[in-house]
FILUMTOR-672989 format. One record per residue: residue number from 0; residue in one letter; chain; x, y, z of N, C-alpha, C in turn. Coordinates in nm, 2 decimals, always signed. Last residue first. Layout:
ATOM   k r c n_east n_north   n_up ca_east ca_north  ca_up c_east c_north   c_up
ATOM NUM A A      X       Y      Z       X        Y      Z      X       Y      Z
...
This chain:
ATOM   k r c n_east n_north   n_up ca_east ca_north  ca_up c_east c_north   c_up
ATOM  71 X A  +1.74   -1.12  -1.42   +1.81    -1.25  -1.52  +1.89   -1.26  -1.58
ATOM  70 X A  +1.65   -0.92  -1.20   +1.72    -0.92  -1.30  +1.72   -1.05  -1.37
ATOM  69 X A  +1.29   -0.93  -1.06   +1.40    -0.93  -1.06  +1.49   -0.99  -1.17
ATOM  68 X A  +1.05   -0.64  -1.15   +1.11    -0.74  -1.05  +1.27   -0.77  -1.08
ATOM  67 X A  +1.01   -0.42  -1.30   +0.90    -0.56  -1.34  +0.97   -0.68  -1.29
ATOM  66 X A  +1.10   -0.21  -1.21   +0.99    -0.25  -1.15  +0.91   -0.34  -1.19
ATOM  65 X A  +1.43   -0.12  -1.10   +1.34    -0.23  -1.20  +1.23   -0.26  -1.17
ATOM  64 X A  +1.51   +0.01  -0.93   +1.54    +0.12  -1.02  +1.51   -0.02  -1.15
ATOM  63 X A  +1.54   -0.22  -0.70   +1.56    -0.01  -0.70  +1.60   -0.03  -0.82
ATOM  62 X A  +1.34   -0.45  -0.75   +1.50    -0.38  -0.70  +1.47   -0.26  -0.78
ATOM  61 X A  +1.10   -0.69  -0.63   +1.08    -0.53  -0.66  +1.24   -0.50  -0.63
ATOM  60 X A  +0.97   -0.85  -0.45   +1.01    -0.86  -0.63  +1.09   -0.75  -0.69
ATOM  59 X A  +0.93   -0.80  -0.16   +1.08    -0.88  -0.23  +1.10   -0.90  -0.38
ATOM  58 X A  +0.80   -0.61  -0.06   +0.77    -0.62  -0.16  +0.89   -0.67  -0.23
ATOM  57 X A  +0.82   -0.48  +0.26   +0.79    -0.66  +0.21  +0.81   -0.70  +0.09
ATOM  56 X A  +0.77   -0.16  +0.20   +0.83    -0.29  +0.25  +0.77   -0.39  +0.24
ATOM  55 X A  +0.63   -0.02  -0.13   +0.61    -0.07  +0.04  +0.68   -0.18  +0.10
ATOM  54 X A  +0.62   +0.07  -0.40   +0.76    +0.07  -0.27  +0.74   +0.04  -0.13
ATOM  53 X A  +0.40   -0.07  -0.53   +0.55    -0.16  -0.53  +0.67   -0.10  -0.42
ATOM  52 X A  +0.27   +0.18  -0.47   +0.24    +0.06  -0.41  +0.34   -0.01  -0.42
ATOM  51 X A  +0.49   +0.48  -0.53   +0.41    +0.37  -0.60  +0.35   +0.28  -0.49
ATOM  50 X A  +0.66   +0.78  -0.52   +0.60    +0.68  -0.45  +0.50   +0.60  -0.53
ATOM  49 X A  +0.59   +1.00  -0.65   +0.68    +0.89  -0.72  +0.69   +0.78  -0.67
ATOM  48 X A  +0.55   +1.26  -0.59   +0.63    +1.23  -0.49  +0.68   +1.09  -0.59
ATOM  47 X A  +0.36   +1.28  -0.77   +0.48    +1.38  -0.82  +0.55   +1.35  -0.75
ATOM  46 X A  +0.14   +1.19  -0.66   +0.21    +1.14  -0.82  +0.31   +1.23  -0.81
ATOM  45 X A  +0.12   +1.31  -0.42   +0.15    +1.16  -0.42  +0.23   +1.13  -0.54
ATOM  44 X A  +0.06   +1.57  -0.57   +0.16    +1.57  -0.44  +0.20   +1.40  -0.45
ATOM  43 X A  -0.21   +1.48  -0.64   -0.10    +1.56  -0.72  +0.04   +1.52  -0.66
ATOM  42 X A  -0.37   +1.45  -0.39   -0.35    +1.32  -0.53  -0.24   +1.35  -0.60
ATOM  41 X A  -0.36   +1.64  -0.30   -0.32    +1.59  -0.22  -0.23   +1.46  -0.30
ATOM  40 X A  -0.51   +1.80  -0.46   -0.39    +1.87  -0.47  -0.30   +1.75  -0.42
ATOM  39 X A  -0.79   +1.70  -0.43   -0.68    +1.66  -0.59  -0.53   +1.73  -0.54
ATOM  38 X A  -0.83   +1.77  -0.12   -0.79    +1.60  -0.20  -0.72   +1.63  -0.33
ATOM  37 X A  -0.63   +2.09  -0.12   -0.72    +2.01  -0.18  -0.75   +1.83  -0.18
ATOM  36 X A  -0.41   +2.18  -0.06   -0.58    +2.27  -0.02  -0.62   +2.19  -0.06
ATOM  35 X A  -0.20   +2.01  +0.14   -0.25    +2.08  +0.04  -0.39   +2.11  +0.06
ATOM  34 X A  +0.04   +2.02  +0.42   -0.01    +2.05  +0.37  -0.07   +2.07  +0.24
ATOM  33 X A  +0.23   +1.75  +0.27   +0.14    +1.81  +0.26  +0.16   +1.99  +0.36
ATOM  32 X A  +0.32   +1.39  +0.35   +0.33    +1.53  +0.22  +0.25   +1.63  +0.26
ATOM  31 X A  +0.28   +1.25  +0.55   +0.38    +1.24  +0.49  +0.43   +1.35  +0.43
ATOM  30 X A  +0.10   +1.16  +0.86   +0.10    +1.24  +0.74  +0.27   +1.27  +0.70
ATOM  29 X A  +0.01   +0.82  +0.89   +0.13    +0.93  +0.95  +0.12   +1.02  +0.81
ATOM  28 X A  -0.10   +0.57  +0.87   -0.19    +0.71  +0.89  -0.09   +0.81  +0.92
ATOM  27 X A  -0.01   +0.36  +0.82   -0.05    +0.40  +0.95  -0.12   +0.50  +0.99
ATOM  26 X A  +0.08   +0.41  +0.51   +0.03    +0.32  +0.59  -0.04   +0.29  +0.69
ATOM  25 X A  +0.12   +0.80  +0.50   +0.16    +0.64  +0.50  +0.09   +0.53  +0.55
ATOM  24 X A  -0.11   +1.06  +0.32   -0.08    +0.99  +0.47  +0.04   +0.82  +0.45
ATOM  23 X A  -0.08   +1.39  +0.20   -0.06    +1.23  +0.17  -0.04   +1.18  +0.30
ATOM  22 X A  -0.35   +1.56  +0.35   -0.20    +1.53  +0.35  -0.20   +1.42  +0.28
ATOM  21 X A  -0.52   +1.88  +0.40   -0.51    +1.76  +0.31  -0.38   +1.75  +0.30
ATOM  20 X A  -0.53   +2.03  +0.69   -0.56    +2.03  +0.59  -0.56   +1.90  +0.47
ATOM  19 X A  -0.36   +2.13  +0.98   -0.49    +2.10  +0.93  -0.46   +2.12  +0.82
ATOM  18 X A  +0.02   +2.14  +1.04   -0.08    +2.16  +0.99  -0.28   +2.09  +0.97
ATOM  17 X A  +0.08   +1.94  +1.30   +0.14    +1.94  +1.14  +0.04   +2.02  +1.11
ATOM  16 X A  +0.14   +1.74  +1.53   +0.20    +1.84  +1.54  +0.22   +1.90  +1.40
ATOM  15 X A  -0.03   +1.51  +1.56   +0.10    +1.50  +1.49  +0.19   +1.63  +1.47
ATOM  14 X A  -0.24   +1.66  +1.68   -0.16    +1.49  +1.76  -0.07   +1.46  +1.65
ATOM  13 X A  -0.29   +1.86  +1.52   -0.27    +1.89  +1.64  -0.15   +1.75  +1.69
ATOM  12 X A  -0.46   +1.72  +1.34   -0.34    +1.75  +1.30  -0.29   +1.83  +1.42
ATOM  11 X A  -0.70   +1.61  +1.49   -0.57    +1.54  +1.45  -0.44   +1.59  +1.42
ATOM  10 X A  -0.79   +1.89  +1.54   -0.73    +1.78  +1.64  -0.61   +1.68  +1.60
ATOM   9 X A  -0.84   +2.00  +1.31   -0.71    +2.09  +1.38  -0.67   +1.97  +1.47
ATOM   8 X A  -0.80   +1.71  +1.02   -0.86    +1.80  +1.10  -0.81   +1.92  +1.21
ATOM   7 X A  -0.68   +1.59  +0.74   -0.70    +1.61  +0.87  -0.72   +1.71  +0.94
ATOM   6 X A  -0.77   +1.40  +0.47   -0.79    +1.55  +0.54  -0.82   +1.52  +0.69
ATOM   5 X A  -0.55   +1.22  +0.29   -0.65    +1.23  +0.38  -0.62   +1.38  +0.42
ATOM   4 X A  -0.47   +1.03  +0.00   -0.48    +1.13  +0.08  -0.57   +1.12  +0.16
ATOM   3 X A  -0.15   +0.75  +0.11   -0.33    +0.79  -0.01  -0.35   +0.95  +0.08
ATOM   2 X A  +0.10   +0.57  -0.02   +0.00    +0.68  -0.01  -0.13   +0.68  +0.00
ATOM   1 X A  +0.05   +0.25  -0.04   +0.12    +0.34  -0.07  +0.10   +0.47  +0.01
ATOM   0 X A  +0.08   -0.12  +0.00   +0.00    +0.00  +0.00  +0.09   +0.12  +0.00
């Protein structure tokens, strides 16, 4: 799993110490990217960060800088 956006609130974003507004979040919900004004802004931010699904730990097919797995 990758990114995704979420909008957090003053509370939440209080309990991570980060701005209110739309963030890329990780896995756990830890805001990553952001502040943005927008979910699309938030979607923008993820594609431009380059981050994919295939970069999530565990993902043993997967070597830096080949993403249709491994060499031969």
């Amino acid at each position: 799993m990758g990114l995704e956006p979420r909008e957090l609130n003053q509370e939440e974003a209080e309990r991570f110490g980060v701005a209110p507004g739309w963030w890329a979040v990780d896995e756990i919900g830890t805001p990553v990217l952001g502040p943005h004004p927008s979910r699309e802004g938030a979607l923008i931010g993820i594609a431009r960060s380059g981050r994919r699904d295939d970069d999530a730990p565990g993902n043993e097919n997967t070597e830096q800088g080949n993403r249709n797995g491994p060499r031969t």
